[in-house]
C-alpha positions in Angstrom: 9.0 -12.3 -18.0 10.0 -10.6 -14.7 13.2 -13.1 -12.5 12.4 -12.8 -8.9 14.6 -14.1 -6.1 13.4 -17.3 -4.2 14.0 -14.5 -1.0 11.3 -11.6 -2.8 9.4 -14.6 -3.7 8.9 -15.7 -0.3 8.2 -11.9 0.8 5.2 -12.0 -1.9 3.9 -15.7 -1.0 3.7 -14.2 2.9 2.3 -11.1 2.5 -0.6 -11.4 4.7 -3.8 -9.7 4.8 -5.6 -9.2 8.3 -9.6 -7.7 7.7 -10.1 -4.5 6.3 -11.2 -1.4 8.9 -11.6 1.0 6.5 -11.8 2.0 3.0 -9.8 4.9 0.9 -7.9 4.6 -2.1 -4.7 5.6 -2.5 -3.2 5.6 -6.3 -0.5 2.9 -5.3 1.3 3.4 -9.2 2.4 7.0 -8.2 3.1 6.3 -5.1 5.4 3.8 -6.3 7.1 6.5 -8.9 7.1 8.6 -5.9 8.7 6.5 -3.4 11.5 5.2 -5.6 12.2 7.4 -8.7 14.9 5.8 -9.8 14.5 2.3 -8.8 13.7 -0.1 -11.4 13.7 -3.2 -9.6 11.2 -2.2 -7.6 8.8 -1.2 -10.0 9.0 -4.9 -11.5 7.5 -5.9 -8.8 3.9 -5.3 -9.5 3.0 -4.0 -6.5 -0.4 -1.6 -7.7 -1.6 -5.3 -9.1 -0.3 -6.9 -5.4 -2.3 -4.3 -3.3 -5.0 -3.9 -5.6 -5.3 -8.2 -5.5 -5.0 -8.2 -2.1 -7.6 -5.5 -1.3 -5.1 -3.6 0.6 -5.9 0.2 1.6 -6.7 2.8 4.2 -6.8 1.1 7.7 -5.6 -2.1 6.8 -3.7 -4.6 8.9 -0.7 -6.2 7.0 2.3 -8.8 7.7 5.4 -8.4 5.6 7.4 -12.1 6.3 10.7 -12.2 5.3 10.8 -8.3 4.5 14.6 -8.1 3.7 16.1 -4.5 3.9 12.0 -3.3 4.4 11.0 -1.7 1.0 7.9 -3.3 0.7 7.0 -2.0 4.3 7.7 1.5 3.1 5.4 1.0 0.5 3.2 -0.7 2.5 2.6 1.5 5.7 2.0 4.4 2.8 -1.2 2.3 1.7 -1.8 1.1 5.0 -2.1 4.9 6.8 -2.0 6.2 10.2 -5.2 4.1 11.1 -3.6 1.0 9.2 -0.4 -1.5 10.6 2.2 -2.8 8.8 4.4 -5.9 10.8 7.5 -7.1 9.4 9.6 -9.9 10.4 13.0 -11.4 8.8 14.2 -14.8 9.1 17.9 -14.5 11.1 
Protein backbone atom coordinates (compact mmCIF):
# COMPACT_ATOMS: atom_id res chain seq x y z
CA UNK A 1 0.00 0.00 0.00
CA UNK A 2 1.53 3.24 -1.42
CA UNK A 3 1.83 6.44 1.87
CA UNK A 4 1.03 9.64 0.21
CA UNK A 5 1.41 13.08 1.81
CA UNK A 6 -1.82 14.97 2.89
CA UNK A 7 0.13 17.87 0.38
CA UNK A 8 0.40 15.11 -2.90
CA UNK A 9 -3.00 14.08 -1.78
CA UNK A 10 -4.43 17.35 -2.22
CA UNK A 11 -2.42 17.79 -5.69
CA UNK A 12 -4.38 14.45 -6.85
CA UNK A 13 -7.93 15.43 -5.27
CA UNK A 14 -7.56 18.91 -7.46
CA UNK A 15 -6.31 17.78 -10.45
CA UNK A 16 -8.88 19.20 -12.65
CA UNK A 17 -10.01 18.25 -16.04
CA UNK A 18 -11.34 21.12 -18.47
CA UNK A 19 -13.14 19.33 -21.97
CA UNK A 20 -11.16 17.50 -24.22
CA UNK A 21 -10.11 19.37 -27.79
CA UNK A 22 -8.50 16.69 -29.24
CA UNK A 23 -7.51 13.12 -29.11
CA UNK A 24 -3.86 11.36 -29.36
CA UNK A 25 -2.40 9.00 -27.11
CA UNK A 26 0.67 9.31 -25.70
CA UNK A 27 2.19 6.06 -23.77
CA UNK A 28 2.12 8.05 -20.29
CA UNK A 29 4.17 4.68 -18.51
CA UNK A 30 7.36 5.50 -20.66
CA UNK A 31 7.05 8.78 -20.49
CA UNK A 32 7.09 8.42 -16.93
CA UNK A 33 10.46 6.10 -17.13
CA UNK A 34 11.57 8.75 -19.36
CA UNK A 35 10.98 11.83 -17.44
CA UNK A 36 12.36 10.53 -14.14
CA UNK A 37 14.71 7.49 -14.49
CA UNK A 38 15.69 7.32 -11.32
CA UNK A 39 12.90 8.61 -9.33
CA UNK A 40 10.92 6.15 -7.43
CA UNK A 41 8.62 8.24 -5.71
CA UNK A 42 7.28 9.42 -8.49
CA UNK A 43 6.51 6.37 -10.18
CA UNK A 44 4.30 5.45 -7.00
CA UNK A 45 2.18 7.70 -7.93
CA UNK A 46 0.12 6.06 -10.54
CA UNK A 47 0.05 8.56 -12.84
CA UNK A 48 -0.60 6.19 -16.41
CA UNK A 49 -3.87 4.97 -14.09
CA UNK A 50 -4.46 9.05 -13.09
CA UNK A 51 -4.32 10.28 -16.87
CA UNK A 52 -5.74 7.35 -18.22
CA UNK A 53 -8.96 7.80 -15.40
CA UNK A 54 -9.07 11.13 -16.06
CA UNK A 55 -9.24 10.94 -19.93
CA UNK A 56 -6.34 13.21 -20.17
CA UNK A 57 -4.42 13.55 -23.66
CA UNK A 58 -3.47 15.48 -26.73
CA UNK A 59 -5.08 19.05 -26.47
CA UNK A 60 -6.40 18.84 -23.16
CA UNK A 61 -6.92 21.69 -20.68
CA UNK A 62 -5.59 20.75 -17.09
CA UNK A 63 -5.40 22.54 -13.49
CA UNK A 64 -2.61 21.26 -11.20
CA UNK A 65 -3.78 22.92 -7.47
CA UNK A 66 -1.32 22.76 -4.98
CA UNK A 67 1.45 21.61 -7.55
CA UNK A 68 4.45 21.83 -5.02
CA UNK A 69 7.90 22.00 -6.71
CA UNK A 70 5.73 21.29 -10.31
CA UNK A 71 6.53 17.56 -11.20
CA UNK A 72 3.19 16.60 -11.97
CA UNK A 73 3.04 19.73 -14.51
CA UNK A 74 6.09 18.32 -16.23
CA UNK A 75 4.36 15.34 -16.69
CA UNK A 76 1.45 16.83 -17.35
CA UNK A 77 2.16 19.49 -20.12
CA UNK A 78 3.99 16.24 -21.88
CA UNK A 79 0.41 14.56 -22.16
CA UNK A 80 -1.22 17.72 -22.57
CA UNK A 81 0.97 19.01 -25.97
CA UNK A 82 1.49 22.11 -27.69
CA UNK A 83 -2.24 22.34 -28.45
CA UNK A 84 -3.08 21.35 -24.78
CA UNK A 85 -2.63 23.80 -21.25
CA UNK A 86 -1.48 22.85 -18.16
CA UNK A 87 -2.24 25.74 -15.03
CA UNK A 88 -0.69 25.29 -11.77
CA UNK A 89 -1.18 27.17 -8.64
CA UNK A 90 0.45 26.66 -4.96
CA UNK A 91 -1.10 27.64 -1.86
CA UNK A 92 1.54 30.43 -0.22
Amino acid sequence: MLNYTSSTMRTLLCLCVLPLLQAQTVDSAALVEKLYPKDRRMKEYRLPEIVRQLKIQSGSRVADLGCGPGDFVVFLSHIAGPQGRVYCGGHR
